[in-house]
N, CA, C and O atoms as CSV, one atom per row, in Angstrom:
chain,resi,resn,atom,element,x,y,z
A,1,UNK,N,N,22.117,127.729,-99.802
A,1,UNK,CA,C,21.559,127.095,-98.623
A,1,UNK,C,C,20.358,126.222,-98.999
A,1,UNK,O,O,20.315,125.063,-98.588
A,2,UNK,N,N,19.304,126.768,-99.824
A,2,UNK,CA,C,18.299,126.311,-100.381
A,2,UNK,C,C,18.770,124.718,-100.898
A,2,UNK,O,O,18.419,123.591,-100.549
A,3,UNK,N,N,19.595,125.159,-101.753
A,3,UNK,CA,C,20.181,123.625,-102.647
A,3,UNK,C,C,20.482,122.542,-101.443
A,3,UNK,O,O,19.909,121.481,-101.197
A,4,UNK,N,N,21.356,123.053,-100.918
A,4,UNK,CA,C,22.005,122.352,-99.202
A,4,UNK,C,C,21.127,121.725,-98.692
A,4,UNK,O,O,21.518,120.665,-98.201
A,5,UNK,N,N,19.775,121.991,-98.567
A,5,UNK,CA,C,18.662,121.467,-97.520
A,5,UNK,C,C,18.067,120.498,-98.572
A,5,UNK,O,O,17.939,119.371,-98.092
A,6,UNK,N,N,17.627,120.603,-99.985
A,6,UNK,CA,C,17.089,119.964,-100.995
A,6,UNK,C,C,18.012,118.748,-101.093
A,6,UNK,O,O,17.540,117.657,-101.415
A,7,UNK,N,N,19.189,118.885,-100.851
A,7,UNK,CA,C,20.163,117.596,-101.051
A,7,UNK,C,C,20.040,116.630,-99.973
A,7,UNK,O,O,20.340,115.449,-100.146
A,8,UNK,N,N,19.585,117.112,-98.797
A,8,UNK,CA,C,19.511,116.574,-97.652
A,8,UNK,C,C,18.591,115.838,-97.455
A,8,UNK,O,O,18.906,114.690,-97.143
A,9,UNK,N,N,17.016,116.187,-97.553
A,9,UNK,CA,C,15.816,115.660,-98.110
A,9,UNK,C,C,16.187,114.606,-99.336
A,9,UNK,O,O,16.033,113.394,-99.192
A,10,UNK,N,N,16.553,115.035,-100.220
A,10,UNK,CA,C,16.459,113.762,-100.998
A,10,UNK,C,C,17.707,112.836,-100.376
A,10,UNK,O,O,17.290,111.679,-100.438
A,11,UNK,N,N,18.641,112.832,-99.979
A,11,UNK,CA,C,19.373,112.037,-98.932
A,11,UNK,C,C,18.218,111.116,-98.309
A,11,UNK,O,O,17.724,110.079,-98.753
A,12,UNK,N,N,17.942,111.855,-97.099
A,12,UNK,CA,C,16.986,111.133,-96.217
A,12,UNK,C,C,16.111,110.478,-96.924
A,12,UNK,O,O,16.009,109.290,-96.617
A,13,UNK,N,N,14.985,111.108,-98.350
A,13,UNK,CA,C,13.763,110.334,-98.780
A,13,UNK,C,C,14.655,109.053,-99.240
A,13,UNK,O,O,14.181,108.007,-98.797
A,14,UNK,N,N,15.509,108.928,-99.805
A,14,UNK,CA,C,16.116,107.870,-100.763
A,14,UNK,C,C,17.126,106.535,-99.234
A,14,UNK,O,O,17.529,105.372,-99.270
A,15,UNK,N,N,17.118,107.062,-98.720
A,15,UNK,CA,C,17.729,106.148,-97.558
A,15,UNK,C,C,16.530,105.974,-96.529
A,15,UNK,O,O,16.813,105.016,-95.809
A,16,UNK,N,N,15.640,106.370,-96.272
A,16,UNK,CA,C,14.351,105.922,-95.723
A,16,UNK,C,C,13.599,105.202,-97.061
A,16,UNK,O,O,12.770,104.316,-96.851
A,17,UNK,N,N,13.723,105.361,-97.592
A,17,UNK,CA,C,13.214,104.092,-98.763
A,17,UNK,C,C,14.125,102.776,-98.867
A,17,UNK,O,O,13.792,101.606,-98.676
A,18,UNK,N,N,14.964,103.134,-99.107
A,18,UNK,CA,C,16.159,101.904,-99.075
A,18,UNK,C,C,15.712,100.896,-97.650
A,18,UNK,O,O,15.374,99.713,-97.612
A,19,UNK,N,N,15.887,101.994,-96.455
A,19,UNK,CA,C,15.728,101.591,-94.961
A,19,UNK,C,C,14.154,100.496,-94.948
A,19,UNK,O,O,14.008,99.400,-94.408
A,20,UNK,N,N,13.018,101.424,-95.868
A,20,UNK,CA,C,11.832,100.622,-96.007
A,20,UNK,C,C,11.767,99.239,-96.441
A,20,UNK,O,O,11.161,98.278,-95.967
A,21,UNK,N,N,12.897,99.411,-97.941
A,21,UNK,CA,C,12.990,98.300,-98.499
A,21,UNK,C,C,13.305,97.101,-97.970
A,21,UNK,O,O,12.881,95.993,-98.300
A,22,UNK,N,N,14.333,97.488,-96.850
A,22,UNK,CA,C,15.519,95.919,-96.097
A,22,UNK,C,C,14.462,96.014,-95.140
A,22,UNK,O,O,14.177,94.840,-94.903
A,23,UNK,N,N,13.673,96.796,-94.415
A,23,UNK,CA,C,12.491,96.036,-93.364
A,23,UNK,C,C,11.697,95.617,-93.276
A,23,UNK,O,O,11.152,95.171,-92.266
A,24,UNK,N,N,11.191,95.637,-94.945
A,24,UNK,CA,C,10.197,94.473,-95.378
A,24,UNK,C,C,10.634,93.408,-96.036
A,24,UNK,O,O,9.887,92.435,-96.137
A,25,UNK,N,N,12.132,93.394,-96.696
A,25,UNK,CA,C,12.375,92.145,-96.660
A,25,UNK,C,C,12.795,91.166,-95.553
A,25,UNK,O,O,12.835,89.942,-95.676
A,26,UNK,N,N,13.069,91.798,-94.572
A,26,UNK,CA,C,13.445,91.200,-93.175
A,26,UNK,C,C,11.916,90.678,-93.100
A,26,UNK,O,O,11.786,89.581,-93.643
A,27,UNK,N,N,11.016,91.085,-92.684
A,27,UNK,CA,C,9.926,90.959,-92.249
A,27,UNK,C,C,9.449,89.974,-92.922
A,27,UNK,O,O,8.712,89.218,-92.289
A,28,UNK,N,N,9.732,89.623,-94.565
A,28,UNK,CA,C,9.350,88.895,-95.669
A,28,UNK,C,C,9.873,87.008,-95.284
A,28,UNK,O,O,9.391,85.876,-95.234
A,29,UNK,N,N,11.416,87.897,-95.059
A,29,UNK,CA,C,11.853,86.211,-94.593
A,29,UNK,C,C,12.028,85.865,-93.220
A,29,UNK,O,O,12.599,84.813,-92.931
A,30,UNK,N,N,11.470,86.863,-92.092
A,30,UNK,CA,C,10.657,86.042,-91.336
A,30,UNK,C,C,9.393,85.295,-90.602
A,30,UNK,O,O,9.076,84.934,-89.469
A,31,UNK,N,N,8.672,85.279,-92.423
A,31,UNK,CA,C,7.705,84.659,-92.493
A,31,UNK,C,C,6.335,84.682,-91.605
A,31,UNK,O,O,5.443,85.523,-91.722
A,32,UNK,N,N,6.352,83.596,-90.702
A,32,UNK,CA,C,5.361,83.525,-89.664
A,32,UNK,C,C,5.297,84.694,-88.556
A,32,UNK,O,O,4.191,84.955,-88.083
A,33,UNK,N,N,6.345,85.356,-88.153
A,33,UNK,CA,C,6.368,86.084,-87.025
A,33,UNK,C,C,5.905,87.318,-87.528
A,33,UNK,O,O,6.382,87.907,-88.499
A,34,UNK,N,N,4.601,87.825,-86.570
A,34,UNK,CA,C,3.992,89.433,-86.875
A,34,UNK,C,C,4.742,90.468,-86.634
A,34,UNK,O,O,5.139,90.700,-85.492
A,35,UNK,N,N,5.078,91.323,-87.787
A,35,UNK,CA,C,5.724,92.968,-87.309
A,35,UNK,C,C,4.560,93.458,-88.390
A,35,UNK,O,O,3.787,93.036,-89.251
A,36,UNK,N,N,4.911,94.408,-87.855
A,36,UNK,CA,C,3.300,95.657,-88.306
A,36,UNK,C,C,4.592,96.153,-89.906
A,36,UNK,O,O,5.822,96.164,-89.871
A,37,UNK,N,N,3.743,96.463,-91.001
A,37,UNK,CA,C,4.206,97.258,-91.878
A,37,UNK,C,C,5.214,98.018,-91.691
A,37,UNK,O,O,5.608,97.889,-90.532
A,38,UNK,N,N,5.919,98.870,-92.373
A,38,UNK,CA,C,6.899,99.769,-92.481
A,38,UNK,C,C,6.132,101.261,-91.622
A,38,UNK,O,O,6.526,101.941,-90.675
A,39,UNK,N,N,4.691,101.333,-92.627
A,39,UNK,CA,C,3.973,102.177,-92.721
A,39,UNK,C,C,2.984,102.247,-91.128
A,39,UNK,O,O,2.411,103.317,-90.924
A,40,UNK,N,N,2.833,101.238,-90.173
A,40,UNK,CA,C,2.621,101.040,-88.723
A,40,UNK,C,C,3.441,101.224,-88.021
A,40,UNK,O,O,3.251,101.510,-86.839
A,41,UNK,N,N,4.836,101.084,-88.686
A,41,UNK,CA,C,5.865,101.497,-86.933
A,41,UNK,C,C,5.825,102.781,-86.562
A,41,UNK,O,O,5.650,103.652,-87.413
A,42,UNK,N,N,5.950,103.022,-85.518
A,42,UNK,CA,C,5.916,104.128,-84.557
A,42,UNK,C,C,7.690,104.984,-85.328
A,42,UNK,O,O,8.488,104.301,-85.970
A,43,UNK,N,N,7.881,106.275,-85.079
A,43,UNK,CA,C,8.824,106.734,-85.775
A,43,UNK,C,C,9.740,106.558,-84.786
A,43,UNK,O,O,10.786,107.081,-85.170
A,44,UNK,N,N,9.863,106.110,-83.767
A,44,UNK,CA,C,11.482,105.666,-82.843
A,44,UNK,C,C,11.678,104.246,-83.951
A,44,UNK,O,O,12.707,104.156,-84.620
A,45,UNK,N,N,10.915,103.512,-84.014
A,45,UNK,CA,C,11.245,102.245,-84.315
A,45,UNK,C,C,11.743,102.360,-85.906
A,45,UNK,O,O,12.532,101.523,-86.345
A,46,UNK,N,N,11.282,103.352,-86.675
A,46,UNK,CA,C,11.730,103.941,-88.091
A,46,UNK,C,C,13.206,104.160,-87.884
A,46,UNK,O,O,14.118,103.522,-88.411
A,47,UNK,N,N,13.299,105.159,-87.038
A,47,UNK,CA,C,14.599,105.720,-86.632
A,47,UNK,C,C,16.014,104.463,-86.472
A,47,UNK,O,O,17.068,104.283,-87.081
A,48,UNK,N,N,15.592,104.059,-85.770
A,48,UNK,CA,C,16.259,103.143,-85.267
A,48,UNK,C,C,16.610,101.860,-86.346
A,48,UNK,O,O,17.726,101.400,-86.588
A,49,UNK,N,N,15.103,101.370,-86.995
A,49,UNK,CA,C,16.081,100.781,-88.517
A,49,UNK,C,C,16.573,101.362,-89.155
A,49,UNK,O,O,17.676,100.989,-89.554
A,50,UNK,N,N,15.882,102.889,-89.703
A,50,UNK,CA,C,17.181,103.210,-90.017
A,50,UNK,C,C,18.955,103.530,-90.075
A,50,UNK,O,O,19.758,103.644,-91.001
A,51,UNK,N,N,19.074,103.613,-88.321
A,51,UNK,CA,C,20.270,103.551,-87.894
A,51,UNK,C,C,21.019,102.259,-88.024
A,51,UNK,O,O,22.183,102.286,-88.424
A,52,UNK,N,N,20.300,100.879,-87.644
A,52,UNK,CA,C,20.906,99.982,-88.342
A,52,UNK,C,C,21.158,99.553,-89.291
A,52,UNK,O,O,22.052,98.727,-89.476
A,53,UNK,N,N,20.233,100.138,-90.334
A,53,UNK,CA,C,20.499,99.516,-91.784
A,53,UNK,C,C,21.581,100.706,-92.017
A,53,UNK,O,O,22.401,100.240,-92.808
A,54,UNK,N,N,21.955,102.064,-91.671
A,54,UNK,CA,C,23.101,102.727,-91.947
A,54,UNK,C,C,23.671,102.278,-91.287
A,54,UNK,O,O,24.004,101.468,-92.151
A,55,UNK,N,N,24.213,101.950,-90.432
A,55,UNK,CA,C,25.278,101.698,-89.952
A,55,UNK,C,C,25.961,99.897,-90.761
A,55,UNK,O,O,27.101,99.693,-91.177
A,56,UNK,N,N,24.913,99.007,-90.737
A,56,UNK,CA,C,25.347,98.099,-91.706
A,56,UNK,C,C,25.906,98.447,-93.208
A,56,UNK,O,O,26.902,97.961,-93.745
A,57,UNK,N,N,24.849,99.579,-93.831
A,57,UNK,CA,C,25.953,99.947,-95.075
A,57,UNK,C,C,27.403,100.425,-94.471
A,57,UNK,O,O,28.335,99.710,-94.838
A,58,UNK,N,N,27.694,101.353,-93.736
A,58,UNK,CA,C,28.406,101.662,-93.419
A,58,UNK,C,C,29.866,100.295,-92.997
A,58,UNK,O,O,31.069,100.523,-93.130
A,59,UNK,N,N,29.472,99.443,-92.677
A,59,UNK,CA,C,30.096,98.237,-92.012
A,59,UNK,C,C,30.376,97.695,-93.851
A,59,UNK,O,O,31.546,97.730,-94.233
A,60,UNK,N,N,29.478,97.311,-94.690
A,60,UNK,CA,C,29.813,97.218,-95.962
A,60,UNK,C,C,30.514,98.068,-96.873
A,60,UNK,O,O,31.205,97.607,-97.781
A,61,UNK,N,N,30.373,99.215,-96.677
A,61,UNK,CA,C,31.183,100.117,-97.307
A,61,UNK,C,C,32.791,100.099,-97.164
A,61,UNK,O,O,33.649,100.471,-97.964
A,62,UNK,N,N,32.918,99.487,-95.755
A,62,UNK,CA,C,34.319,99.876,-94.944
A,62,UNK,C,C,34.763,98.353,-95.460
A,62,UNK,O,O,35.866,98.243,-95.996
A,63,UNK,N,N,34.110,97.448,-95.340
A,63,UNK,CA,C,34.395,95.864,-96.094
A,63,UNK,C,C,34.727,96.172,-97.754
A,63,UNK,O,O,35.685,95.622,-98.299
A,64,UNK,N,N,34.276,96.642,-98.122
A,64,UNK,CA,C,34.234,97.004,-99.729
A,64,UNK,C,C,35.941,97.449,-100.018
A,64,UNK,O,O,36.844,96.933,-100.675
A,65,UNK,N,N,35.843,98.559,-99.239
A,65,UNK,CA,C,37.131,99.635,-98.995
A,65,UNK,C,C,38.521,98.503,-98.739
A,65,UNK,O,O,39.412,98.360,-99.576
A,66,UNK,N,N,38.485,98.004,-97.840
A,66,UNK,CA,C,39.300,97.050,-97.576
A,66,UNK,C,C,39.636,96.214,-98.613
A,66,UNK,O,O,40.754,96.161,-99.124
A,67,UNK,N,N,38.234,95.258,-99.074
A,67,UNK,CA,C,38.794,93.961,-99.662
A,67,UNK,C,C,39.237,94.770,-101.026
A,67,UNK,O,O,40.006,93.993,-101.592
A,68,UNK,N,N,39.138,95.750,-101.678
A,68,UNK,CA,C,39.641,96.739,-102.849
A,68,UNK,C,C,41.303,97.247,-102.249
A,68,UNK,O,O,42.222,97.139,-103.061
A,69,UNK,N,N,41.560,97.682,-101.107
A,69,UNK,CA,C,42.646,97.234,-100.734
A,69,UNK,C,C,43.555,96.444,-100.678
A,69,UNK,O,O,44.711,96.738,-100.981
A,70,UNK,N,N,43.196,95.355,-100.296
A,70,UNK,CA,C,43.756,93.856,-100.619
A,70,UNK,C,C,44.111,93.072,-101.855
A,70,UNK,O,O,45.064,92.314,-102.036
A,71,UNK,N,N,42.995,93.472,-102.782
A,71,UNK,CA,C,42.986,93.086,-103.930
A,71,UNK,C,C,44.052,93.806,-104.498
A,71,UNK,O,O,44.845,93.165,-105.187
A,72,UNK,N,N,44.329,95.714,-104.255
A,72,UNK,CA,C,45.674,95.880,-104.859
A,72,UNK,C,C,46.873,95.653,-104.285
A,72,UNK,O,O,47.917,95.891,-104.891
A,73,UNK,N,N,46.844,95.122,-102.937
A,73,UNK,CA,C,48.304,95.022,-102.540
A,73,UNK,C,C,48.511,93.696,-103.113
A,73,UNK,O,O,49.605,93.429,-103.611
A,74,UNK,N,N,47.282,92.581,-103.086
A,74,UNK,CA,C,47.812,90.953,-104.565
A,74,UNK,C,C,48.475,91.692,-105.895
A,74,UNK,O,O,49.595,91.590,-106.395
A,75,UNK,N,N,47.597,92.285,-106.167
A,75,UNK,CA,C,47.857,93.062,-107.541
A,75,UNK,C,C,49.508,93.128,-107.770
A,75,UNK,O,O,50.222,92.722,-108.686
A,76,UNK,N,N,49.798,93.851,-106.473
A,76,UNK,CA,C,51.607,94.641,-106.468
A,76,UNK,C,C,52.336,93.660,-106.305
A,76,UNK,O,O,53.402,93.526,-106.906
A,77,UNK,N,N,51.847,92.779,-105.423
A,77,UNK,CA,C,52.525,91.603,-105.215
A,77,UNK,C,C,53.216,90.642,-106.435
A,77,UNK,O,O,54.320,90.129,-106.619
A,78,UNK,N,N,51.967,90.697,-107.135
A,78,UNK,CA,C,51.920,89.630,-108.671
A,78,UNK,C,C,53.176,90.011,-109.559
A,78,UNK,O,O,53.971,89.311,-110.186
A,79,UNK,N,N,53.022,91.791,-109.327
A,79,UNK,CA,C,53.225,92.101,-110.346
A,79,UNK,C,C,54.851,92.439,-109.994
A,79,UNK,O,O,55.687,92.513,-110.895
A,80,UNK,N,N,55.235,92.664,-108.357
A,80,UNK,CA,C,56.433,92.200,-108.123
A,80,UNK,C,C,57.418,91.215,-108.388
A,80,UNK,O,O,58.628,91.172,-108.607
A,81,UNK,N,N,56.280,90.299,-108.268
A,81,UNK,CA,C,56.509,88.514,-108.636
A,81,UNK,C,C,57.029,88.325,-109.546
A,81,UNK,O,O,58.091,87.716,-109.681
A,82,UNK,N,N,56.223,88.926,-110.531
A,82,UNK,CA,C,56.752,88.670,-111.953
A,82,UNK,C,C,57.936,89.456,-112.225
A,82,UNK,O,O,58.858,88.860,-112.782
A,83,UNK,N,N,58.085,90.632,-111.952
A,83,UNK,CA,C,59.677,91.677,-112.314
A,83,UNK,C,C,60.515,90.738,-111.651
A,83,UNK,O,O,61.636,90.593,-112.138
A,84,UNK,N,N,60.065,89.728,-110.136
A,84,UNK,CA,C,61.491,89.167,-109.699
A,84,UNK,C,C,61.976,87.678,-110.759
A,84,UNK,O,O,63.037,87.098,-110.986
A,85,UNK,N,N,60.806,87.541,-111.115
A,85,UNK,CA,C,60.598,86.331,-111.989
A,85,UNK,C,C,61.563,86.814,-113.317
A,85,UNK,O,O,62.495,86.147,-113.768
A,86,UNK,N,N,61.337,87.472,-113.571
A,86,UNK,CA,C,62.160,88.019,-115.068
A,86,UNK,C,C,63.544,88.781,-115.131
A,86,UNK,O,O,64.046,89.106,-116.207
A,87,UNK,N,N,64.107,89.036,-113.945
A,87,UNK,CA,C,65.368,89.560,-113.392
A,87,UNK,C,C,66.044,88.234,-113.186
A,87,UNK,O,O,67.165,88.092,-113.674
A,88,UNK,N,N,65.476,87.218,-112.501
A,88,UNK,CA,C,65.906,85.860,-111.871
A,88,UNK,C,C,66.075,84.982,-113.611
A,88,UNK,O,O,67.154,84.448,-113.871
A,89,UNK,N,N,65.257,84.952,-114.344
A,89,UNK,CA,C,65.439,84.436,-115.317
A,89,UNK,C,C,66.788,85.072,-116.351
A,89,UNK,O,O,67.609,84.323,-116.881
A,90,UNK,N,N,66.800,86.421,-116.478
A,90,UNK,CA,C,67.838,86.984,-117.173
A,90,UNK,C,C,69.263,86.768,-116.378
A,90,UNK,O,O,70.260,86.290,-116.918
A,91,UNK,N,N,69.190,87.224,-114.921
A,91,UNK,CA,C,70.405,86.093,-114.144
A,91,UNK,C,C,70.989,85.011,-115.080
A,91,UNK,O,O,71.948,84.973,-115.851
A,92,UNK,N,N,70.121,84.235,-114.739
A,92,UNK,CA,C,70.059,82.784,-115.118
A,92,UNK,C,C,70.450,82.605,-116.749
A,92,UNK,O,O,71.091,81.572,-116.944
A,93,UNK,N,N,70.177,83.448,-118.018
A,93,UNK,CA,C,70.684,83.532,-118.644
A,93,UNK,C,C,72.159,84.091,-119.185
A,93,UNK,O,O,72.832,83.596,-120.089
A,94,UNK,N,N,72.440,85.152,-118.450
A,94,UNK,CA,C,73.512,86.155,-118.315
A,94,UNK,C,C,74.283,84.663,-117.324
A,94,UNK,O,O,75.473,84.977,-117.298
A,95,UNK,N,N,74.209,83.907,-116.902
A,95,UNK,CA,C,75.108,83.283,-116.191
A,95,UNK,C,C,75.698,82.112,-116.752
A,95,UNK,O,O,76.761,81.548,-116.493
A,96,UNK,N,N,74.486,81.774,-117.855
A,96,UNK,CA,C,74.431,80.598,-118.407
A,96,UNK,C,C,75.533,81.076,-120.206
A,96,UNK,O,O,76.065,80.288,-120.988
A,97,UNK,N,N,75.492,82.343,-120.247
A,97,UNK,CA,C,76.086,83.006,-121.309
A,97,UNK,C,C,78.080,82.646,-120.721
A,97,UNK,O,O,78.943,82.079,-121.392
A,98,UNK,N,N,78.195,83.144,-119.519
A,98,UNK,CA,C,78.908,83.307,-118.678
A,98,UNK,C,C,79.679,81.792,-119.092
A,98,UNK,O,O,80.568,81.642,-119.931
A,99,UNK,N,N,79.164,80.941,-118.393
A,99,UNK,CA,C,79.600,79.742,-118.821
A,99,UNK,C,C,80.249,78.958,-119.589
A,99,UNK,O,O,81.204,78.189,-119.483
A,100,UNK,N,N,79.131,79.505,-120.849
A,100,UNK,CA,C,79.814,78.978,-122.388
A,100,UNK,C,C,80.779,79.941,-122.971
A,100,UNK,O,O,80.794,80.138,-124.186
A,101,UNK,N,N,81.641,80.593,-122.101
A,101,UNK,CA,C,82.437,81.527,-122.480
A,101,UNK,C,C,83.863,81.104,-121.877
A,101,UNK,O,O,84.996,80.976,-122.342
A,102,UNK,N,N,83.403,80.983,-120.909
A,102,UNK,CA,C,84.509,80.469,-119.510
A,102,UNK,C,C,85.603,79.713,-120.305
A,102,UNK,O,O,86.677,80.177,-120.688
A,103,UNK,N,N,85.044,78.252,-120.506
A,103,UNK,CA,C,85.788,77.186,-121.206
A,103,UNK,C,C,86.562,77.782,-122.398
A,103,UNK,O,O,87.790,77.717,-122.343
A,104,UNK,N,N,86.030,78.307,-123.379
A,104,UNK,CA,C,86.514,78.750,-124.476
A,104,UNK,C,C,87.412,79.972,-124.403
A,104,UNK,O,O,88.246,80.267,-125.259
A,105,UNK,N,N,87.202,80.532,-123.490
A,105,UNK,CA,C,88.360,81.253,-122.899
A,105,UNK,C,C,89.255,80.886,-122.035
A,105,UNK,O,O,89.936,81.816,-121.602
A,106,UNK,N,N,89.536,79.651,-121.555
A,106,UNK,CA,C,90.337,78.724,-120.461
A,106,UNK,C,C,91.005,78.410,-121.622
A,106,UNK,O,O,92.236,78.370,-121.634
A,107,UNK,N,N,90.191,78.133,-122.819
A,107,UNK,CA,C,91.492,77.013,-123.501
A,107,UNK,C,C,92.271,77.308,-124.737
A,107,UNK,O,O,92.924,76.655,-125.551
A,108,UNK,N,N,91.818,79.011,-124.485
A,108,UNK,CA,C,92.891,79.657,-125.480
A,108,UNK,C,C,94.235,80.253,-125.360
A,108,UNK,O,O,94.816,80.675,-126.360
């Protein structure tokens, strides 16, 4: 249980840091306009970036997941492509064998 709660804490310290990090760079590039420090917001307003900046990883994570998806169904695709590519070509040879046989067997 002990371990359980220690994992949790460092969870939270390491994602309230992260959370710190993206609200001062927000704050960074919007330049002229006043927001109080990380270290001045009131803890609803903590809370609450933090819920958006999780929920945006979360929105990236699920983007990540996907386009790694996609990327292997190209993958299967390619690699379909190519087995039809090399079946279609041996056809094409096996037919072309076919051929030069035909005649020479017509005219015996």
């Amino acid at each position: 249980m002990l371990q359980t709660i220690e994992k949790l804490v460092q969870f939270v310290a390491v994602n309230e840091a992260q959370s710190k990090q993206a609200y001062e760079q927000f704050r960074a590039a919007l330049g002229n306009v006043a927001l109080p420090p990380w270290e001045e917001l009131p803890g609803t307003a903590k809370r609450t970036w933090f819920a958006v900046t999780h929920a945006a990883d979360q929105r990236a994570d699920i983007a990540e997941g996907m386009t790694n998806l996609l990327r292997a169904e190209r993958d299967d695709a390619r690699r379909e492509s190519a087995s039809l590519r090399e079946s279609l070509e041996a056809a094409r040879r096996e037919l072309h064998l076919l051929r030069e046989r035909a005649p020479a067997e017509g005219s015996a």
